[in-house]
N, C-alpha and C positions, 0 to 999 in steps of 0.2 A: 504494500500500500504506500503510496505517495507521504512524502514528509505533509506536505499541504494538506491531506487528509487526517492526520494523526492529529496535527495542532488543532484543524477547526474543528474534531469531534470532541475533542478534551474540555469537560467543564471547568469555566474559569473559576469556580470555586474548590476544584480540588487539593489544591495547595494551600488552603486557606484552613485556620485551627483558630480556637478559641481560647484566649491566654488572660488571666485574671492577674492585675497589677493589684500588688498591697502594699497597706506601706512600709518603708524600710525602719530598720530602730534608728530613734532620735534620743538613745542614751538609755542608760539603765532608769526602769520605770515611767521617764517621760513621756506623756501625754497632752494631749492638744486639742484645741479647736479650729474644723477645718471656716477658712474665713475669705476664702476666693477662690473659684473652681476656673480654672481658665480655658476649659474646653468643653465641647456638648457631642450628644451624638449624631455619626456621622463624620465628624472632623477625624481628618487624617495626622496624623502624630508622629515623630520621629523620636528614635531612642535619645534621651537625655532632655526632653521637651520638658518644659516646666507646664505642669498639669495642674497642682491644686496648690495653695500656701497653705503651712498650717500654722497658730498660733499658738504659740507654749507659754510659760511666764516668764522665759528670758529673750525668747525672740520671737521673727514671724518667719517661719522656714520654706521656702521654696524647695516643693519636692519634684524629681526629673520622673519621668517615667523609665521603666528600664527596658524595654520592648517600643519597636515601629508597628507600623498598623491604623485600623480604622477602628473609632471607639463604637462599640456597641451599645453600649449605655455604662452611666456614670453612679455608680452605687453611695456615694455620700452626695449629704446635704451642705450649704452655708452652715455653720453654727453646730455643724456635728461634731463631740467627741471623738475622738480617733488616737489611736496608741498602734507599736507595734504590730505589722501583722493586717492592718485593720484593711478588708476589702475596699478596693476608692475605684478602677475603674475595669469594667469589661473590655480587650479588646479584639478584633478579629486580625491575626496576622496574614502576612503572608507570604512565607517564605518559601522561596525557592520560585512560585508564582510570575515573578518577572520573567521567567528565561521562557515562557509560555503567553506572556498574556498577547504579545504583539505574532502577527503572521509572519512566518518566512517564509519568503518565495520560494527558494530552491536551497537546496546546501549549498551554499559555496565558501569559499576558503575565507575571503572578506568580506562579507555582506554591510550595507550599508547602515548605518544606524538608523533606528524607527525614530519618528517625532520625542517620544518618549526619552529616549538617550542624547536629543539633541537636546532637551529642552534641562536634562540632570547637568548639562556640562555649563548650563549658565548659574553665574553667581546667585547668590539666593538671601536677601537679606534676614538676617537674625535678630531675633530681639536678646537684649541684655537689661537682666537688673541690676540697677547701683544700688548697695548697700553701704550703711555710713560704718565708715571705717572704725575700727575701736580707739573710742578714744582715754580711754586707761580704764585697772580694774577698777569694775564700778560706776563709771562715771558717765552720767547721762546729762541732758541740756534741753534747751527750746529751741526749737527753729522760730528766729527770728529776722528771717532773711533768702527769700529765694529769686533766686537772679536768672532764671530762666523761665522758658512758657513751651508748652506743648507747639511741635512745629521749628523750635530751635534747634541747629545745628550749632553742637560743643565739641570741642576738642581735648586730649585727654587730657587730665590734669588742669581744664578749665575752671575755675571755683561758680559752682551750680548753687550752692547755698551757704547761711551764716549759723551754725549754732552756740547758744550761748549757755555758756554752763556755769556754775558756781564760781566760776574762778577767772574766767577769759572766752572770749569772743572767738571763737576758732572755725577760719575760711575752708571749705569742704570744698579739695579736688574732685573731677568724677576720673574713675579709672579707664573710660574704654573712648572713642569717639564716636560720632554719631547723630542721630535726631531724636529727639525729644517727644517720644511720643506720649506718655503720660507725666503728670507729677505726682507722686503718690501721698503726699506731705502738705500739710499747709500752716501758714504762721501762725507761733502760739503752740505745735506738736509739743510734747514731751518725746524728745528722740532718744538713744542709746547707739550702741556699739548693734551693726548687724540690721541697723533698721532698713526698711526698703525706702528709697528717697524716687528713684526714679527708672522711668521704663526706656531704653533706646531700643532705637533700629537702628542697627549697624549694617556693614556693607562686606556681611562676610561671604566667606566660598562654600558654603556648605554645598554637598551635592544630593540632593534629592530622591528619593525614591520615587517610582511612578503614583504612591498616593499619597506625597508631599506637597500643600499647597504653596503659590510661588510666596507667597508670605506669609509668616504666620499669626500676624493680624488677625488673620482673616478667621482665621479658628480659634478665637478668642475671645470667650462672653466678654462684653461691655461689663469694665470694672465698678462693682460696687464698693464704697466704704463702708462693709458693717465691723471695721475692727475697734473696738475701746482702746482706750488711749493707754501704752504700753509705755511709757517711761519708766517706771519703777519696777514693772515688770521683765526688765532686761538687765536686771543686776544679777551680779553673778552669786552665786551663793551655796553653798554645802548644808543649810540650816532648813530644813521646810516644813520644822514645826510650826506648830499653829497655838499659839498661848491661852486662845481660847476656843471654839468654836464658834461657828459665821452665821449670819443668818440664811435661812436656806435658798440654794439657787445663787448665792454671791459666791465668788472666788478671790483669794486676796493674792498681792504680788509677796514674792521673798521679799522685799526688802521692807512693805510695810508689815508684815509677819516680824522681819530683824530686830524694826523699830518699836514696837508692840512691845513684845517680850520686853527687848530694853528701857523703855518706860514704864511698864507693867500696867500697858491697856489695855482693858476688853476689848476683844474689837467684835464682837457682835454689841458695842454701845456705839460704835462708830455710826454717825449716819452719812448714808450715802445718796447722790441720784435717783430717783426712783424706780430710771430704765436701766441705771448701772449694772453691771453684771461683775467688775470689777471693784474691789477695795485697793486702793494702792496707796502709798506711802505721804501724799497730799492731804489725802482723806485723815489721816492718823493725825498726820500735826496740825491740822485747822480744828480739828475736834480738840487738840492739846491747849493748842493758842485759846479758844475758844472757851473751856474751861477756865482755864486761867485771866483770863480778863473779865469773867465775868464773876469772878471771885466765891465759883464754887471750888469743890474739892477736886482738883484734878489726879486723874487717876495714874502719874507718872512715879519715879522710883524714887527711891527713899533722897530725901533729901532737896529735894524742887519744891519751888514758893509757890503758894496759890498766891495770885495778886488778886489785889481788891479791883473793883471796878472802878474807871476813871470818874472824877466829879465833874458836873459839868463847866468848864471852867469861861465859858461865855458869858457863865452870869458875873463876872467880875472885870471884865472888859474883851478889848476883841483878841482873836487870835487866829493864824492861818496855819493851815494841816497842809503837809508838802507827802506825798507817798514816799515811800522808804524805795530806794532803789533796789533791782532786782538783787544785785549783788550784796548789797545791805542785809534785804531779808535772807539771803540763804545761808550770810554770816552770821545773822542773828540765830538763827536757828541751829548752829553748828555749834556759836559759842554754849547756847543755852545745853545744849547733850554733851558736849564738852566739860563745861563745871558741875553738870549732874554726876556723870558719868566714873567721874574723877575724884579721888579722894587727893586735893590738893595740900601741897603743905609750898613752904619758900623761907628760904634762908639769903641772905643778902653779906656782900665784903666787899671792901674796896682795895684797888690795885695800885700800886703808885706804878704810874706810865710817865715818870720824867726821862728818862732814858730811852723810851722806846716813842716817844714825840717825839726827841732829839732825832733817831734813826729816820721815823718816816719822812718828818722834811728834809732829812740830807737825801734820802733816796727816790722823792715822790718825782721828782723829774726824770730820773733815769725811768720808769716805770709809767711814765707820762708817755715818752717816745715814745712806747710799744702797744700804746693806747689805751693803756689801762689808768685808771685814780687808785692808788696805794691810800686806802681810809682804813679805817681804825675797824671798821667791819668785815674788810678781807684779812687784814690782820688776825682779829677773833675769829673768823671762820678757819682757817691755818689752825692755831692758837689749839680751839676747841676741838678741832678732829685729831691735835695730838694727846689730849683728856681722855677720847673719847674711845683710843685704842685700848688705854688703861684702865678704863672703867666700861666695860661695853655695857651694863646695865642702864647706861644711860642712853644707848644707840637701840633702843628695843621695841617693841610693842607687846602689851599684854590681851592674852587671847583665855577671855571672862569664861567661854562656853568649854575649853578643855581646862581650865586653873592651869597656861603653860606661858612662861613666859621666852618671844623669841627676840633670840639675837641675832643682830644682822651684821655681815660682815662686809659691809659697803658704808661709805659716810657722804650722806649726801643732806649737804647744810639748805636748809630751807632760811629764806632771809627775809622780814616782814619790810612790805614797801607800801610805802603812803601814795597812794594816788587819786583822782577826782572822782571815782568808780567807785571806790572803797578799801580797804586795808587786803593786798594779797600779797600771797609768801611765795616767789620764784625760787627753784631749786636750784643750788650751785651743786653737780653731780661728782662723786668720787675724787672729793677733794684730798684725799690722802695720797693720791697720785699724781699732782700738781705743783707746780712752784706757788712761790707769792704772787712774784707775778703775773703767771698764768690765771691765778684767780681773780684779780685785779682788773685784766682785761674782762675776763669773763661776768664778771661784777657789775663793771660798766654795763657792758650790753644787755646783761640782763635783766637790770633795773631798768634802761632806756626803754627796751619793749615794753617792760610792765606798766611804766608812766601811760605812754603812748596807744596802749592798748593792745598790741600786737604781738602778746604771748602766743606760744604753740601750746596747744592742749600738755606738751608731755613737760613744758616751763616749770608749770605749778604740782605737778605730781613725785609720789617718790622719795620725799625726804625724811629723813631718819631722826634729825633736831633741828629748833629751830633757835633762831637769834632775833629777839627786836631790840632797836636801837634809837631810841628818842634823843640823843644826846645834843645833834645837830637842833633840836628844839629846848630842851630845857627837861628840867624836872632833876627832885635828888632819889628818888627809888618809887619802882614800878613792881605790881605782883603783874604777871602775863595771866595769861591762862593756857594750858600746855594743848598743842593740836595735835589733838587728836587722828590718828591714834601712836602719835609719839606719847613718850611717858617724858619726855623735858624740855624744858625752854628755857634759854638765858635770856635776859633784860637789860639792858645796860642804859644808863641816864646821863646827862650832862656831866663831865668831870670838869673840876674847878680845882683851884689851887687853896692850899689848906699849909699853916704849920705845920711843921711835924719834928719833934724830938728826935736828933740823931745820937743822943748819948752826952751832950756837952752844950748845945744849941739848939732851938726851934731853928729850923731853915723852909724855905717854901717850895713844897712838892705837890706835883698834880696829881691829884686821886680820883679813880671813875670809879662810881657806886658798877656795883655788878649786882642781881639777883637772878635763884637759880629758883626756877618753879617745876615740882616734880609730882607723879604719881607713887601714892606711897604707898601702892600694894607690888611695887617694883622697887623702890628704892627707899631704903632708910633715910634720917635724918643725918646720922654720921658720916655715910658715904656723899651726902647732897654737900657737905661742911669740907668733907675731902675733893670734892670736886671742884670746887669754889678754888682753895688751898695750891691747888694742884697747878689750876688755868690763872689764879694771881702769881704765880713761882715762873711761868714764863711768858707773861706780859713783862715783868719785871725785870726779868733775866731771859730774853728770846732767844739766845743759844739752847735752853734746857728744852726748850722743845724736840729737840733735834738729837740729844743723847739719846 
């Protein structure tokens, strides 16, 4: 019988099987809700297609499919639970099908290619999601800024958006180039590490199967936003107890769960939106704030003020109310779990720096040329990470839920800077492997950016102790408050010149108050007094650092 007769009696459904996609594991136990199906039945799909997102309490996960084919129908819903395993969609394959589906004329050695295999060899655009980069453990922000619109063509590393987090204002490249076919974000998000920011079509070479559409737009439900707002929900976390029990049908994030526990709220007294399906980490502190100004008993951990309720203070003349700036409030709220959190104590000593003023202006100009400002802050940063090699309980953080405390063996000086934003700490990183000078320079520029606004997310992360340093303003001693979750902070205040007994004569020596504020479920009162001891022995004597 003729080849011509074999192909055209062959049913085109013979090659064809029915293959059920599930989903893949998203981690030991992790579970999810599915909250965009991107395709319907009928659509054609290729292996590694992105099919459904699903949303977990740390991220929103794009899942590929792991088979080509045409779906036969879609076994979840929007809004469905889904775990490991979980059926998502029917699809009919077909393989082997192609070497079949088109006629051939004759056998011949080169046969020409069918429309079919002309049409695979042309480019085929792809769609890409951009997800926002991690921007350190933990740390999530507002999209307060988006610089593009569906129909824009970006290029990589274009900055597509601005988000703003507790600390700095930080410009989001996008990784791939392309056009801008959705935005998935809008101003005002609570974004994280891993969010979906936006959808391209790029101009890649994929090559197609014969039931590949030429785009895959085209097979893709019109996106709905039914996702609740996930900022809090994308922290990262090992902890996922729940302190109390929820009201039913709500689900809370780890990190208002964290927060919870560590203030010791109920959080089935939290109240929520009424269409919320989420409890997150906002929800916790505006019920705390909320509490506390209203000058009930707020249910936080031992050692936090109920505040009374403000008077009305109009009845005694006028007054104007200014909002607290974003960065304000999220300071406010850090300091406040910061001195709950902390069982602080502070011991205070002064250093006589007349010799080591002498040294900085004989060297401040050498130090000048290399661009750097030789101040008395790069000095104590030097200074302190030679303390801090010898006392590493001072370079630590304390971890409440195991009683462990760890030590770090990196010293990276966090340094508090006054700016028109609010008070932030840029990180001078692994200073024990630096000169002076190197720190100097590094100093500069780091405070430049933070004035300026133009910190990198990873400026303000990362530090081990911190230093604040009023001296350039005034004052004779400051308590800090330790940031959290370092266990110390040095203080240093204006040094002034004083008397001082050398055995025979008062003579006049410059003295800078220093205080050392600590966590004293880490550190005694004796080792805070040796530390002090320790960092006055070589300000005074700045060879001793260096033995």
């Amino acid at each position: 019988m003729p080849l011509q007769l074999i192909a055209d009696k062959q049913p085109p459904d013979l090659h064809t099987m029915s293959y059920e996609y599930k989903l893949p594991s998203m981690g030991d136990g992790v579970t999810g809700k599915i909250i965009n199906i991107l395709v319907k039945p009928g659509d054609a799909v290729t292996k590694e297609q992105i099919v459904v997102v699903v949303g977990t309490d740390k991220v929103d996960a794009e899942m590929p499919v792991d088979a080509a084919g045409v779906v036969e129908e879609v076994l979840v819903r929007i809004g469905d639970e889904v775990g490991d395993g979980h059926p998502i969609l029917r699809l009919k394959t077909s393989e082997g099908a192609a070497s079949v589906s088109a006629p051939v004329p004759t056998p011949t050695p080169a046969p020409a290619p069918p429309p079919a295999a002309a049409q695979a060899a042309q480019a085929v655009p792809t769609v890409h999601a951009f997800h926002l980069p991690d921007m350190g453990d933990g740390v999530t922000g507002k999209v307060i800024s988006i610089l593009v619109n569906p129909g824009d063509k970006v290029e990589k590393d274009q900055i597509v958006l601005v988000v703003g987090t507790d600390k700095v204002d930080a410009e989001m490249p996008v990784d791939a180039a392309g056009t801008v076919q959705e935005v998935l974000v809008k101003i005002g998000d609570e974004v994280g590490g891993g969010t979906p920011v936006l959808r391209l079509q790029t101009s890649g070479t994929t090559t197609p199967t014969a039931n590949t559409p030429l785009s895959t737009t085209e097979s893709r439900q019109p996106t709905t936003d039914n996702r609740q707002p996930t900022t809090d929900n994308r922290q990262p976390t090992t902890d996922n107890r729940q302190p109390t029990t929820l009201k039913p049908g709500l689900r809370s994030s780890p990190l208002a769960r964290r927060r919870a526990q560590e203030l010791g709220v109920d959080l089935a007294t939290v109240p929520v939106a009424p269409d919320a399906t989420r409890l997150s980490y906002k929800d916790v502190m505006a019920y705390v704030r909320q509490r506390m100004s209203s000058g009930a008993s707020a249910p936080v951990a031992a050692g936090a003020v109920a505040h009374k309720a403000l008077p009305n203070f109009e009845k005694f003349g006028l007054v104007e109310r200014q909002e607290q700036s974003r960065i304000g409030v999220l300071t406010a709220d850090n300091m406040v779990y910061a001195f709950n959190a902390i069982p602080h104590a502070w011991i205070s000593e002064k250093a006589d720096i007349t010799r080591l003023e002498q040294l900085r202006q004989q060297y401040k100009d050498q130090v000048k040329a290399k661009g750097g400002s030789l101040t008395t802050t790069a000095i104590l940063a030097k200074a302190v990470t030679s303390v801090l090699r010898k006392m590493p309980q001072f370079n630590a953080s304390y971890d409440l839920e195991k009683r462990e405390v760890i030590f770090k063996k990196y010293y990276n000086i966090g340094i508090a800077v006054d700016t028109p934003r609010g008070l932030l700490v840029p990180v001078l990183r692994n200073v024990d492997q630096k000169s002076l000078t190197e720190i100097s320079v590094e100093l500069s520029e780091l405070s430049a950016r933070t004035r300026d606004g133009k910190n990198k997310p990873e400026d303000l992360m990362g530090g081990t102790f911190s230093i604040s340093n009023i001296g350039g303003i005034g004052g004779t001693n400051m308590l800090s408050i330790v940031n959290w979750p370092e266990v110390a902070i040095l203080s240093i205040t204006a040094a002034t010149h004083e008397a001082v007994w050398n055995g025979s004569a008062f003579e006049p020596r410059l003295l800078m108050p220093m205080t050392i504020g600590w966590d004293h479920r880490v550190i005694n009162g004796a080792d805070a007094a040796r530390f002090l001891q320790e960092l006055k022995s070589i300000l005074e004597e700045p060879f001793l650092g260096w033995l």
